[in-house]
Z-matrix of the N, CA and C atoms (Angstrom, degrees):
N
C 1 1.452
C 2 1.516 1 109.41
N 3 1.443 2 120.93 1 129.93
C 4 1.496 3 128.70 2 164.22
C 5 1.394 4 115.47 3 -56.34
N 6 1.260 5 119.70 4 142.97
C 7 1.420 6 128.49 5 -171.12
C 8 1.279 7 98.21 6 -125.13
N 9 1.586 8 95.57 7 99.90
C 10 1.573 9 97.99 8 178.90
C 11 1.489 10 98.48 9 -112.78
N 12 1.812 11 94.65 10 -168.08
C 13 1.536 12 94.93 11 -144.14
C 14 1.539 13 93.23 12 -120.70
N 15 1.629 14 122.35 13 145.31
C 16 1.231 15 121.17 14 -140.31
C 17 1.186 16 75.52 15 -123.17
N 18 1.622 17 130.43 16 170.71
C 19 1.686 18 144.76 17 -177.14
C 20 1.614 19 89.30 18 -147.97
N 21 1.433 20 108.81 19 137.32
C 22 1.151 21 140.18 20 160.57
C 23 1.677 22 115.64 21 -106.14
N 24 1.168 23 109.53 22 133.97
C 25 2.311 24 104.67 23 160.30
C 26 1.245 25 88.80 24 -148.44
N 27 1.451 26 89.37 25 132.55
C 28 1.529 27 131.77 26 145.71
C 29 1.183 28 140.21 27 -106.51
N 30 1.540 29 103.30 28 134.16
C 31 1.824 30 94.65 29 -149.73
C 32 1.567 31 93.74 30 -120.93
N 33 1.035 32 139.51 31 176.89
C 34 1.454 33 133.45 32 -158.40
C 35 2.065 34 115.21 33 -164.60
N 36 0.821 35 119.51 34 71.22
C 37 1.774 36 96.58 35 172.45
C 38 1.340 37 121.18 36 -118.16
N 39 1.377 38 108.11 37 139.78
C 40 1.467 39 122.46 38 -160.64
C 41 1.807 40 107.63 39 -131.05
N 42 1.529 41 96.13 40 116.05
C 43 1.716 42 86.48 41 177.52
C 44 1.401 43 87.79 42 -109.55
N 45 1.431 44 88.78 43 157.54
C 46 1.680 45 122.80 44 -174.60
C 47 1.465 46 89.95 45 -103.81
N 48 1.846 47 102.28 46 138.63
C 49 1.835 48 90.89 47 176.50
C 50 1.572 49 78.36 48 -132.13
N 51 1.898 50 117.68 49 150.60
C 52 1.315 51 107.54 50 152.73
C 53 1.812 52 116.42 51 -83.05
N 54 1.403 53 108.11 52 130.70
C 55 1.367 54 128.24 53 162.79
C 56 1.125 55 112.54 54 -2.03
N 57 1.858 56 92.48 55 -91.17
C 58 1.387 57 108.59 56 -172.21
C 59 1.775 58 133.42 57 -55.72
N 60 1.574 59 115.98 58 -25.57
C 61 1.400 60 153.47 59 -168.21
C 62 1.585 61 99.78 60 -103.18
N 63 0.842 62 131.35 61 -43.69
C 64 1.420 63 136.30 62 167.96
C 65 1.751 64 91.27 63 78.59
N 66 1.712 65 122.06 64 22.15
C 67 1.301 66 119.82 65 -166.10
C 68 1.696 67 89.75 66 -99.76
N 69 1.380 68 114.00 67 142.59
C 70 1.651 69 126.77 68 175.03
C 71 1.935 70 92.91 69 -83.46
N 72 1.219 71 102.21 70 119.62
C 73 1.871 72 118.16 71 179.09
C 74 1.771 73 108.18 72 -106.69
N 75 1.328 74 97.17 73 4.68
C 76 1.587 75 88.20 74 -161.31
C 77 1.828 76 102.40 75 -158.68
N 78 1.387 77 124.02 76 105.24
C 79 1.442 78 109.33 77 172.16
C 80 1.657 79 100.15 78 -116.10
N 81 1.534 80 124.45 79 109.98
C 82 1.415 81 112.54 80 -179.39
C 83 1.720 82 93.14 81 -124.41
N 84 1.928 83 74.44 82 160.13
C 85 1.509 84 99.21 83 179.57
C 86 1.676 85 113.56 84 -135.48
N 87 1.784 86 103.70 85 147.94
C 88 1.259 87 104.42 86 -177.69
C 89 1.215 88 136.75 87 -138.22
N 90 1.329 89 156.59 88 80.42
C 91 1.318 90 135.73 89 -104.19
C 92 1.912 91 89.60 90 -138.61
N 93 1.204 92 124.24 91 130.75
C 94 1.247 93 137.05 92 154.82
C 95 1.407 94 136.81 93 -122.06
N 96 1.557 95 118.53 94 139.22
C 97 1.668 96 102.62 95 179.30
C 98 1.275 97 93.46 96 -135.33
N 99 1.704 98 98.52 97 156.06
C 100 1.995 99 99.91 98 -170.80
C 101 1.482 100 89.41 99 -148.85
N 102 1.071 101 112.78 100 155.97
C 103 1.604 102 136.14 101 178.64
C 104 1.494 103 107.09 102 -121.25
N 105 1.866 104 97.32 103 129.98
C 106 1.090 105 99.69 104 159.59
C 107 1.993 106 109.71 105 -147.14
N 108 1.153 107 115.35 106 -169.71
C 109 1.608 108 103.14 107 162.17
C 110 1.603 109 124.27 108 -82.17
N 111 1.842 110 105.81 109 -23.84
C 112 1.383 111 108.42 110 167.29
C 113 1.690 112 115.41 111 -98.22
N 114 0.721 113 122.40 112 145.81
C 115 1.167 114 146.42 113 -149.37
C 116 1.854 115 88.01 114 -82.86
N 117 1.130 116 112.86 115 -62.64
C 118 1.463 117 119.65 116 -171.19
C 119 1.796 118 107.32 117 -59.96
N 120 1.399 119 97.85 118 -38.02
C 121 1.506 120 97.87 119 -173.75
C 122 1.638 121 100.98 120 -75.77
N 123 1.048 122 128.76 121 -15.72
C 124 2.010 123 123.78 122 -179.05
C 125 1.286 124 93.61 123 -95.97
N 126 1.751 125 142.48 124 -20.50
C 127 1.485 126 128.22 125 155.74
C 128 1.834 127 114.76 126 -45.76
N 129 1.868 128 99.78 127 -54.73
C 130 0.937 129 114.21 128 -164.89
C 131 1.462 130 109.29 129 -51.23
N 132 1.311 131 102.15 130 -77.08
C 133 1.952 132 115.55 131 161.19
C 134 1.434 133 113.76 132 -3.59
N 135 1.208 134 108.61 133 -85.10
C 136 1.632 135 137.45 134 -172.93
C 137 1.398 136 97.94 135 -35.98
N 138 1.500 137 120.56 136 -57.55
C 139 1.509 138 133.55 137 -158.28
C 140 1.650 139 109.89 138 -74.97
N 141 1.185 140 101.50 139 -40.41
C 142 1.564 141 120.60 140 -173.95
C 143 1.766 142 98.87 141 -73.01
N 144 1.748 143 119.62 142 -43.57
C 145 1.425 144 106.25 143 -179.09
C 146 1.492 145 118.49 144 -90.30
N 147 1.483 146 110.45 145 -7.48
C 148 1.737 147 122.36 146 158.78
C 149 1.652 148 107.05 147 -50.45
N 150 1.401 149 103.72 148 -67.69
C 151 1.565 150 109.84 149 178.79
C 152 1.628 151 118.73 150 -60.29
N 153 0.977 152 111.61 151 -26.00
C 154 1.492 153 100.79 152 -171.96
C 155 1.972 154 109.25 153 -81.00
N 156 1.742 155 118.36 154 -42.71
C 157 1.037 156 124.42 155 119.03
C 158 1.610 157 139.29 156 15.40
N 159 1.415 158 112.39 157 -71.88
C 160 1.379 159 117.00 158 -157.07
C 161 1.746 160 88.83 159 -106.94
N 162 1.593 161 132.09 160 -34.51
C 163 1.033 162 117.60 161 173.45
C 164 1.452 163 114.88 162 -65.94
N 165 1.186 164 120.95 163 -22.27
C 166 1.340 165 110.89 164 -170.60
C 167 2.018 166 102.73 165 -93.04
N 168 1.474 167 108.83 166 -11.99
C 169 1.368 168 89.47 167 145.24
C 170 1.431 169 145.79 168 -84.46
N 171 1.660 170 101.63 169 -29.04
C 172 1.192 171 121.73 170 159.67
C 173 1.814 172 116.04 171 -33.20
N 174 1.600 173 111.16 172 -63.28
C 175 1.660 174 123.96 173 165.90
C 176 1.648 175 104.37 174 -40.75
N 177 1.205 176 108.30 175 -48.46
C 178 1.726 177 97.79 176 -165.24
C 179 2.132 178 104.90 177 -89.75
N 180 1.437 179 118.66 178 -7.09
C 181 1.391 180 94.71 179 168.57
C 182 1.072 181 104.76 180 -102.23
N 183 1.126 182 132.33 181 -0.95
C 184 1.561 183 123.76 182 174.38
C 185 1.351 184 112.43 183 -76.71
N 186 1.551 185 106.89 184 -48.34
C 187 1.326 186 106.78 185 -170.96
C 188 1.836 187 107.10 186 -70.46
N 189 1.348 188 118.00 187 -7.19
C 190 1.246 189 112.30 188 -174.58
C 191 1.062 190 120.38 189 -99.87
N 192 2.175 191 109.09 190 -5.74
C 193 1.303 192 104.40 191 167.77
C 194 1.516 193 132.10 192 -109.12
N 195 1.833 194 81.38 193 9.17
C 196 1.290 195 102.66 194 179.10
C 197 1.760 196 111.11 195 -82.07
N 198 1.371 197 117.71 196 -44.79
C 199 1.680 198 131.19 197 162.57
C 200 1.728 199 87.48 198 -49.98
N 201 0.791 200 159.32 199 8.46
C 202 1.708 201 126.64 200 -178.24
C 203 1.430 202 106.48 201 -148.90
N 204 1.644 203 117.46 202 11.12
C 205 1.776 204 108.80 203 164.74
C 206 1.620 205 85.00 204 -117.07
């Protein structure tokens, strides 16, 4: 049997709302695709570089709405 190569994407959006303001400061998006021969391991991939991705936008709108109230 050929061992071909399977593609996973993961897509991701996360709005940031402030609490107190009930105002949305933040709408992000994150989209990844990864190849592997198992199918579960290019979910895994995909999911793992979505998150790594979206937290590190997450770090930069917070911190940018935190500098500006």
């Amino acid at each position: 049997m050929e061992d071909a190569i399977r593609w996973a994407r993961t897509s991701v959006t996360v709005n940031l709302r402030d609490a107190r303001s009930g105002k949305i400061f933040g709408r992000l998006e994150a989209s990844e695709r990864a190849a592997s021969a198992d199918y579960d391991e290019a979910v895994r991939r995909s999911a793992v570089a979505a998150a790594k991705k979206i937290a590190d936008q997450i770090h930069r709108a917070i911190n940018g709405y935190l500098e500006s109230i």
